[in-house]
N, CA, C and O atoms as a printed pandas DataFrame, in Angstrom:
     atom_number atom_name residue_name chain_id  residue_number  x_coord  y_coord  z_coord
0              1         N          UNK        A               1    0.835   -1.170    0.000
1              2        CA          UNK        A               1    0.000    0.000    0.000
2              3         C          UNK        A               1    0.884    1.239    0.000
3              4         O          UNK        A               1    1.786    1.256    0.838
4              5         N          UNK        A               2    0.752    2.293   -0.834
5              6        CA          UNK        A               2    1.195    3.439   -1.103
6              7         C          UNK        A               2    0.995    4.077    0.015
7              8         O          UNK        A               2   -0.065    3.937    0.627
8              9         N          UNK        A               3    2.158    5.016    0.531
9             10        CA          UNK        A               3    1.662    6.067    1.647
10            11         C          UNK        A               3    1.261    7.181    1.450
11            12         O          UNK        A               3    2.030    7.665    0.619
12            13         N          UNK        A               4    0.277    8.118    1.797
13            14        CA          UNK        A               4   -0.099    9.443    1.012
14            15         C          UNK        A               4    0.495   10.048    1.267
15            16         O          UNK        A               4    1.150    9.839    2.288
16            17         N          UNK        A               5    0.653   11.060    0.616
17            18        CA          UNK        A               5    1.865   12.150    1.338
18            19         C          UNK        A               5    1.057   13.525    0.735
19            20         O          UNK        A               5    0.143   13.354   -0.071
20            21         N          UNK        A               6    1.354   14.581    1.068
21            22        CA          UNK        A               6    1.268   16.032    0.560
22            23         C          UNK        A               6    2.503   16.714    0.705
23            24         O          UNK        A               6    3.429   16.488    1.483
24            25         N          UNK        A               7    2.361   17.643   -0.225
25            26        CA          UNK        A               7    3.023   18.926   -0.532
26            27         C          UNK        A               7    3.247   19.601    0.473
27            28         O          UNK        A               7    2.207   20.042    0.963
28            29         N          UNK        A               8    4.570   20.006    1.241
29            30        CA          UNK        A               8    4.604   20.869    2.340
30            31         C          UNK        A               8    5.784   21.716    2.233
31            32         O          UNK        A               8    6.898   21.201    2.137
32            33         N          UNK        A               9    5.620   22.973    2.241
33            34        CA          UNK        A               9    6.703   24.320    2.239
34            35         C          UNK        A               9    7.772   24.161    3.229
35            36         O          UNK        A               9    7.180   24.418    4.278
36            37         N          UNK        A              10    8.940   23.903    3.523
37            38        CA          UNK        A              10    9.638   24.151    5.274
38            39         C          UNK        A              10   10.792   24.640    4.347
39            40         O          UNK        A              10   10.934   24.536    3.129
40            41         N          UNK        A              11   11.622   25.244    5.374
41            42        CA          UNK        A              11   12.412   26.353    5.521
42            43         C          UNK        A              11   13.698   25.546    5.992
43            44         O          UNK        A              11   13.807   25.181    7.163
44            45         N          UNK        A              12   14.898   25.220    4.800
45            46        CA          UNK        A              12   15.925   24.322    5.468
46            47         C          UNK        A              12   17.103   24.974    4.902
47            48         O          UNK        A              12   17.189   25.329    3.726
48            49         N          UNK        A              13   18.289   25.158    6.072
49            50        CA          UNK        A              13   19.349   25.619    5.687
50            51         C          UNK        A              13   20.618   25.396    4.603
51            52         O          UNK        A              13   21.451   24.490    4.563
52            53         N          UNK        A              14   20.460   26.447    3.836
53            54        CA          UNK        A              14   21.462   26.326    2.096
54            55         C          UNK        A              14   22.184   25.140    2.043
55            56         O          UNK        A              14   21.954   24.228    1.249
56            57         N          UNK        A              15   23.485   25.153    3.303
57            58        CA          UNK        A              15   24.016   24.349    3.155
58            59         C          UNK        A              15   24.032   23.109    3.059
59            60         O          UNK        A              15   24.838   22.505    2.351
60            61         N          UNK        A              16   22.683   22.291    4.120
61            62        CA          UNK        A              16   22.206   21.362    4.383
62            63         C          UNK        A              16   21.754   20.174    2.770
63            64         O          UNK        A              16   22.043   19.054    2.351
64            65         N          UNK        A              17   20.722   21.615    2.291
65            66        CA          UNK        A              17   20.547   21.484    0.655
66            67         C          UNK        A              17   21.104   21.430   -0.063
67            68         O          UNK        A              17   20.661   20.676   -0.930
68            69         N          UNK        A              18   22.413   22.061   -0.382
69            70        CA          UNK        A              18   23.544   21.760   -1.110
70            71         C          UNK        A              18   24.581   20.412   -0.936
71            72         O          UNK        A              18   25.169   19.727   -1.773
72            73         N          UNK        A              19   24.544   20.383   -0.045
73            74        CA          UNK        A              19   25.006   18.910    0.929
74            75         C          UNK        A              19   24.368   17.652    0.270
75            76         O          UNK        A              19   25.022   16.839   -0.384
76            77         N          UNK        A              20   23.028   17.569    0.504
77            78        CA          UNK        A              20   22.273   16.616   -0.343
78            79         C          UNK        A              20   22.059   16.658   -1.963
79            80         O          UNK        A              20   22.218   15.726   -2.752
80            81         N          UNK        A              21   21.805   17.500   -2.136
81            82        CA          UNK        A              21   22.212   17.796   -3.810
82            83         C          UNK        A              21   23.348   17.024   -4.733
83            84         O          UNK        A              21   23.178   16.425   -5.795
84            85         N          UNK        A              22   24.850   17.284   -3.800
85            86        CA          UNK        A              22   26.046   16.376   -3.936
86            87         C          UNK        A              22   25.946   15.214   -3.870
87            88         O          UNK        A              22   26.487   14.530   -4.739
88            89         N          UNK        A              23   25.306   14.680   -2.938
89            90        CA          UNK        A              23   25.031   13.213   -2.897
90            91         C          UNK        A              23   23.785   12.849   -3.457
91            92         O          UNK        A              23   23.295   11.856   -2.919
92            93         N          UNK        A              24   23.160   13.321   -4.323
93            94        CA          UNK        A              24   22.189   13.021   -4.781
94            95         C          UNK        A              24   22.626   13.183   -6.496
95            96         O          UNK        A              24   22.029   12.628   -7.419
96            97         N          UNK        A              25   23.429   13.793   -6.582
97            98        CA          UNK        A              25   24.212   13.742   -7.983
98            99         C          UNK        A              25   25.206   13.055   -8.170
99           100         O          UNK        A              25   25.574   12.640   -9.269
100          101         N          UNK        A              26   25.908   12.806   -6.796
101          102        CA          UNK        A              26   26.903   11.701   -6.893
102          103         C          UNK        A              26   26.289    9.848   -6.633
103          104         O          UNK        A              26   26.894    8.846   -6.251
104          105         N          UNK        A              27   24.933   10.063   -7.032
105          106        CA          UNK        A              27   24.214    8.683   -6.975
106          107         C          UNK        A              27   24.281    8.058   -5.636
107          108         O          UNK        A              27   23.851    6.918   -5.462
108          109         N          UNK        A              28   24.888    8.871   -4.529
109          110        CA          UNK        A              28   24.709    8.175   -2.805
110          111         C          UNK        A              28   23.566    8.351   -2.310
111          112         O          UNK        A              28   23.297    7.800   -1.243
112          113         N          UNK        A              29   22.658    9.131   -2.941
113          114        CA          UNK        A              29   21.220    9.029   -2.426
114          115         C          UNK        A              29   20.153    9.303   -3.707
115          116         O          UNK        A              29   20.461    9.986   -4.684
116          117         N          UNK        A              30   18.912    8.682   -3.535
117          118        CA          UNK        A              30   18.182    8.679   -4.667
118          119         C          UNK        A              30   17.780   10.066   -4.757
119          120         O          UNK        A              30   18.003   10.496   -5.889
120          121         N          UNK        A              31   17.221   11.006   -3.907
121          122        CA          UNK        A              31   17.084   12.381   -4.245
122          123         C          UNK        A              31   17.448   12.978   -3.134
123          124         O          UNK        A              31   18.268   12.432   -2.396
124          125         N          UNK        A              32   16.764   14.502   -2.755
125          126        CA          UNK        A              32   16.839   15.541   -1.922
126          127         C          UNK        A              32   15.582   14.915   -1.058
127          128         O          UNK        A              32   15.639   14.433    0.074
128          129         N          UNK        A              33   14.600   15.037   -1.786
129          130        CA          UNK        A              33   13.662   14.383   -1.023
130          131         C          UNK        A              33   13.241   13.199   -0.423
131          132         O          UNK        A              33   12.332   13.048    0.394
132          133         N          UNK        A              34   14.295   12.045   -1.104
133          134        CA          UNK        A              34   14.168   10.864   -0.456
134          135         C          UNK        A              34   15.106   11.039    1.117
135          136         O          UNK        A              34   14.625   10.506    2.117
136          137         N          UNK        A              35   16.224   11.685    1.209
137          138        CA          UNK        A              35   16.729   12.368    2.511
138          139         C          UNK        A              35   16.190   12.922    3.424
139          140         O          UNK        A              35   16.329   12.818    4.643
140          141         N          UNK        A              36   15.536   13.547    2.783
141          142        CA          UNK        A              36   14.804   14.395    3.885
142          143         C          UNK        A              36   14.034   13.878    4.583
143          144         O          UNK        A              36   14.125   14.012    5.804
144          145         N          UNK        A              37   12.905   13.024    3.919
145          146        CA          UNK        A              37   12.126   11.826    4.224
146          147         C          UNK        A              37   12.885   10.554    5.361
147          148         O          UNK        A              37   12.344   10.063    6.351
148          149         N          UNK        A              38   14.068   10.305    4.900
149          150        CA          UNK        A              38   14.556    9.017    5.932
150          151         C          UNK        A              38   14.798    9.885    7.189
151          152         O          UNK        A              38   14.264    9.415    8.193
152          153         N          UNK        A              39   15.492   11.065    7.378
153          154        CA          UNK        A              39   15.837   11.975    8.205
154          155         C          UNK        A              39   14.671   11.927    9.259
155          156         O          UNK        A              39   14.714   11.431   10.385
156          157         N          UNK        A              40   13.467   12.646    8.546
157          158        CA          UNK        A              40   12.417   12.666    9.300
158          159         C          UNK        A              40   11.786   11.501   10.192
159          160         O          UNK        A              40   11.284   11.625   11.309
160          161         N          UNK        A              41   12.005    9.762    9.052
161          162        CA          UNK        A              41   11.333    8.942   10.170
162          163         C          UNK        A              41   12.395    8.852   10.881
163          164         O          UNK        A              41   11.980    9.049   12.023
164          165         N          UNK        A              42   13.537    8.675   10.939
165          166        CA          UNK        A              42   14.491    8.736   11.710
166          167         C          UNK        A              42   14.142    9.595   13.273
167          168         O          UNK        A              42   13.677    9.206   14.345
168          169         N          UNK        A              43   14.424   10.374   12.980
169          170        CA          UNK        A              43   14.143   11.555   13.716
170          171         C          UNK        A              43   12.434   11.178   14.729
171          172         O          UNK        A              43   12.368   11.461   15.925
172          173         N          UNK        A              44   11.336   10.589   14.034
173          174        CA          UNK        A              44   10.082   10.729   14.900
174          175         C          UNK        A              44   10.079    9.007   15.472
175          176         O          UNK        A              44    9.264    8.704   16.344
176          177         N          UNK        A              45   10.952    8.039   14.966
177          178        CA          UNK        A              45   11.355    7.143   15.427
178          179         C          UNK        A              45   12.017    6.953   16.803
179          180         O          UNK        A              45   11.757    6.135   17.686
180          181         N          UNK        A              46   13.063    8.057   16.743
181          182        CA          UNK        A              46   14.163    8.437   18.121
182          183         C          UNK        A              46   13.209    9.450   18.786
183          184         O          UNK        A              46   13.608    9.774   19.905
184          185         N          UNK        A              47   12.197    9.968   18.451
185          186        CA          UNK        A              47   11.406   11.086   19.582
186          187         C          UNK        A              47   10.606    9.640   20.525
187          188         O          UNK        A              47   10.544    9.525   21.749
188          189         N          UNK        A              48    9.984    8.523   19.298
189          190        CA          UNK        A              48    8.755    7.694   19.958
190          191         C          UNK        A              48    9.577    6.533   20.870
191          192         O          UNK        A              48    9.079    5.901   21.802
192          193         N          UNK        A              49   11.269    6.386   20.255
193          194        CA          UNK        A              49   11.701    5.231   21.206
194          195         C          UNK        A              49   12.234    6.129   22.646
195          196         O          UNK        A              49   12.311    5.447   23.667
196          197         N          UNK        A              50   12.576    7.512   22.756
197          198        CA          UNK        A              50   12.828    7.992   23.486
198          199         C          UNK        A              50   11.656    8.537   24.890
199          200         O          UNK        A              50   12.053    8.971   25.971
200          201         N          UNK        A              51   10.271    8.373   24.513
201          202        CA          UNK        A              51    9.467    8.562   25.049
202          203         C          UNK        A              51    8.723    7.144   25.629
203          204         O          UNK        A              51    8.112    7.086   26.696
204          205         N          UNK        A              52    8.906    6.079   24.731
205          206        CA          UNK        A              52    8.931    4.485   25.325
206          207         C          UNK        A              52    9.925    4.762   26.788
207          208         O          UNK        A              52    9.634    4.529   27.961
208          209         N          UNK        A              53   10.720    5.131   26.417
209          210        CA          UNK        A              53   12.207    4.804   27.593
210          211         C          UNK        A              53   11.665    5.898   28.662
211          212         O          UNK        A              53   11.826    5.519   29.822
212          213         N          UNK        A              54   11.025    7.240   28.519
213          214        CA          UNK        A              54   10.734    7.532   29.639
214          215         C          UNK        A              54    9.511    7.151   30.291
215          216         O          UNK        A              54    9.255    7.666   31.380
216          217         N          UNK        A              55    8.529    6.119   29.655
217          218        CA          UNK        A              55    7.206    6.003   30.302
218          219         C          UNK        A              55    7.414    4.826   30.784
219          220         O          UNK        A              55    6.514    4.332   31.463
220          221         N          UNK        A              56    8.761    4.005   30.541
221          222        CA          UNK        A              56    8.856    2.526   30.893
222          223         C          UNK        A              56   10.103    2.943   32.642
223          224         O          UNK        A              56   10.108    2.244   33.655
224          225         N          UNK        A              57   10.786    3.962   32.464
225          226        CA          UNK        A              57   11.648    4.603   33.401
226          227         C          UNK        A              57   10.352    4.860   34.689
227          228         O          UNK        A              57   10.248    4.263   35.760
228          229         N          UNK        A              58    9.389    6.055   34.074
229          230        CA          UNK        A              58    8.326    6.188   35.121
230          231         C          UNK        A              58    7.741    5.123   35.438
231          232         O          UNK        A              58    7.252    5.329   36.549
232          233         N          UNK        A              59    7.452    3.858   35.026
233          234        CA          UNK        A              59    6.290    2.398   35.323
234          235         C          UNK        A              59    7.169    2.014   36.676
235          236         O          UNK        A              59    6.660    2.071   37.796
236          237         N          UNK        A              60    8.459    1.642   36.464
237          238        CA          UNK        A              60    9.486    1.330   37.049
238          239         C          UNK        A              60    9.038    1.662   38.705
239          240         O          UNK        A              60    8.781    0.860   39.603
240          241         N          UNK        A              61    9.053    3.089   38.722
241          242        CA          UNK        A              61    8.881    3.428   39.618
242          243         C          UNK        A              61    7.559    3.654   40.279
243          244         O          UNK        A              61    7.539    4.328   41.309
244          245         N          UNK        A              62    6.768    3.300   39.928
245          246        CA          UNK        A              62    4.937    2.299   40.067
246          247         C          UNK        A              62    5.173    1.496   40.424
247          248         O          UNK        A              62    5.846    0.665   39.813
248          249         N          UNK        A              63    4.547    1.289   42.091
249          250        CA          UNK        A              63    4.634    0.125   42.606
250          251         C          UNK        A              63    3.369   -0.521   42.573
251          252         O          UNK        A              63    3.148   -1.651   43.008
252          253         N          UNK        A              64    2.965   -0.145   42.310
253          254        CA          UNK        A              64    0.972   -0.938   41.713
254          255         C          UNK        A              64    1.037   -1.267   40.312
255          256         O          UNK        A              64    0.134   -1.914   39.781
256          257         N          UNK        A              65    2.216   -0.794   39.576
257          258        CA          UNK        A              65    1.686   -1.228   38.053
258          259         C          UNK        A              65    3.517   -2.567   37.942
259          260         O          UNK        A              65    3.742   -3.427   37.091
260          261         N          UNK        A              66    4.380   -2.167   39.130
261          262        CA          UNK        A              66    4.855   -3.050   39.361
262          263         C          UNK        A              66    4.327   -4.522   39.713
263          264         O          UNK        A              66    4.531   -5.588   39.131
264          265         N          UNK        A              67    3.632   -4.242   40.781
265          266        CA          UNK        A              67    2.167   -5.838   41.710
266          267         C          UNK        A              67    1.874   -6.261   40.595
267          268         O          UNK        A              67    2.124   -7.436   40.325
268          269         N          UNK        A              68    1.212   -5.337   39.572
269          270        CA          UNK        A              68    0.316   -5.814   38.755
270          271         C          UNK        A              68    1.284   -6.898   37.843
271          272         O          UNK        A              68    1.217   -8.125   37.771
272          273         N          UNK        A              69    2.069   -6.077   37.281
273          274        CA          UNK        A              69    3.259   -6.802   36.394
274          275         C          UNK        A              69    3.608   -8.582   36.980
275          276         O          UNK        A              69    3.429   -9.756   36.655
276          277         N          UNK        A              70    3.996   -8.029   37.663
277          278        CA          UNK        A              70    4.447   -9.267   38.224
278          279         C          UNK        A              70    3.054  -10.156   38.742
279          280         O          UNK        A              70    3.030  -11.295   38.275
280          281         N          UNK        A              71    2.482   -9.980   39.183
281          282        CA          UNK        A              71    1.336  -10.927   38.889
282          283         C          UNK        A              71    0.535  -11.408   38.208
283          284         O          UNK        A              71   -0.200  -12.364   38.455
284          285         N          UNK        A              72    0.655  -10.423   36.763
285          286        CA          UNK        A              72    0.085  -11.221   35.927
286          287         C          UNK        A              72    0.933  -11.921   35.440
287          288         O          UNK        A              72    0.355  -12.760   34.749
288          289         N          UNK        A              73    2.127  -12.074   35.402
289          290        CA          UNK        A              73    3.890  -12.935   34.826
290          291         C          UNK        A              73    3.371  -13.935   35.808
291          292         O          UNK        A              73    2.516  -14.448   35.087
292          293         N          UNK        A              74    3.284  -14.563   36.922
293          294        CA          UNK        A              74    2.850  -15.243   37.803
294          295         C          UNK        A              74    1.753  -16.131   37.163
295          296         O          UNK        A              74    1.923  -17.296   36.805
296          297         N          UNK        A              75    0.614  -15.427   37.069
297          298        CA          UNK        A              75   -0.642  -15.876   36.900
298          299         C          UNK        A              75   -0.648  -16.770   35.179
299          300         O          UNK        A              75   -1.561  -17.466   34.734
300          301         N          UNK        A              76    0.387  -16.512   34.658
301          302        CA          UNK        A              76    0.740  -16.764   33.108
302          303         C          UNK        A              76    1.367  -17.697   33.377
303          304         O          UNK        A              76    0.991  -18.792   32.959
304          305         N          UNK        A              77    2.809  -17.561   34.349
305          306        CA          UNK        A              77    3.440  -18.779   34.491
306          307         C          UNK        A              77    3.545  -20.616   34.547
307          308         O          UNK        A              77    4.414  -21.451   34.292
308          309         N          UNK        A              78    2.158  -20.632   35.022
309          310        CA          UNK        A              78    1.553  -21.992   34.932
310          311         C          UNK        A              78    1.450  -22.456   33.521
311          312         O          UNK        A              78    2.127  -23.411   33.141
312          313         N          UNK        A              79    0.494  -21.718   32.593
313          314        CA          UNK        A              79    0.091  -21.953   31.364
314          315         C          UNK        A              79    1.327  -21.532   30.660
315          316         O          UNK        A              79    1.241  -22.379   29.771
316          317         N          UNK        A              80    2.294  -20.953   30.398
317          318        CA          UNK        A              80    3.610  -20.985   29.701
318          319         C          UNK        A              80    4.152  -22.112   29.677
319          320         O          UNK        A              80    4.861  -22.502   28.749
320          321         N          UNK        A              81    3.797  -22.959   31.005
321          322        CA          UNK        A              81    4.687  -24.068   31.287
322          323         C          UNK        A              81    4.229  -25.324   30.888
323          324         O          UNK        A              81    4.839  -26.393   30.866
324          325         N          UNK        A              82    2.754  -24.991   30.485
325          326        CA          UNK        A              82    2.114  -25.811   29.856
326          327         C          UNK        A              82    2.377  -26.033   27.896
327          328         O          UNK        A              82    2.250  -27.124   27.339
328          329         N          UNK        A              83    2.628  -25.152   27.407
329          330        CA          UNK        A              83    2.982  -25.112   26.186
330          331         C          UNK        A              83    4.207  -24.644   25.520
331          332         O          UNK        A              83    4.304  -24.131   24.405
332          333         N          UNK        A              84    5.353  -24.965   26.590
333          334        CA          UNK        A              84    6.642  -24.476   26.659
334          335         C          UNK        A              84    6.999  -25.420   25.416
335          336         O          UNK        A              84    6.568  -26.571   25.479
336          337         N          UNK        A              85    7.628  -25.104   24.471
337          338        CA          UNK        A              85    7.977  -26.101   23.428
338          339         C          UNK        A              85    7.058  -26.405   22.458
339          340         O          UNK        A              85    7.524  -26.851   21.410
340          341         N          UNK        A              86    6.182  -26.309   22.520
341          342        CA          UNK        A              86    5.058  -26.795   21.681
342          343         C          UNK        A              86    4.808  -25.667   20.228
343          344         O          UNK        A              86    4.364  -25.588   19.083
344          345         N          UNK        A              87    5.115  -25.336   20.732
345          346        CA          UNK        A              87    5.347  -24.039   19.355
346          347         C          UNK        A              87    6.349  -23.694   18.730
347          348         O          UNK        A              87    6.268  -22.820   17.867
């Protein structure tokens, strides 16, 4: 499945653009815009794994969502042990 995309104006520094241009003429990258594009998931990739790491940092320190954790790992444990291998 195709991803949609639109047309969007932003404001990026000369050099940055000229930078990619070079490597986009020297065949190291397919365009300007295919860069910019990896940059970006890059970039909202490291915002969403960086915000995993602080909501898993805060759980940590939850001692009710700790209980919980661990008791449902508990409560699973039986039936894991039941189909350990079987898959």
């Amino acid at each position: 499945m195709a991803t949609k995309t639109i047309r969007y104006t932003a404001t990026l520094p000369l050099e940055y653009v000229n930078e990619l241009r070079g490597l986009a003429s020297e065949k190291k990258i397919p365009s300007v815009n295919y860069a910019i594009n990896e940059a970006l998931d890059m970039y909202i990739n490291e915002r969403k794994a960086a915000e995993y790491k602080s909501q898993m940092i805060e759980a940590v320190q939850d001692k009710a969502f700790l209980s919980r954790t661990l008791n449902c790992a508990s409560d699973f444990g039986a039936i894991d042990s039941e189909v350990d291998g079987k898959w």
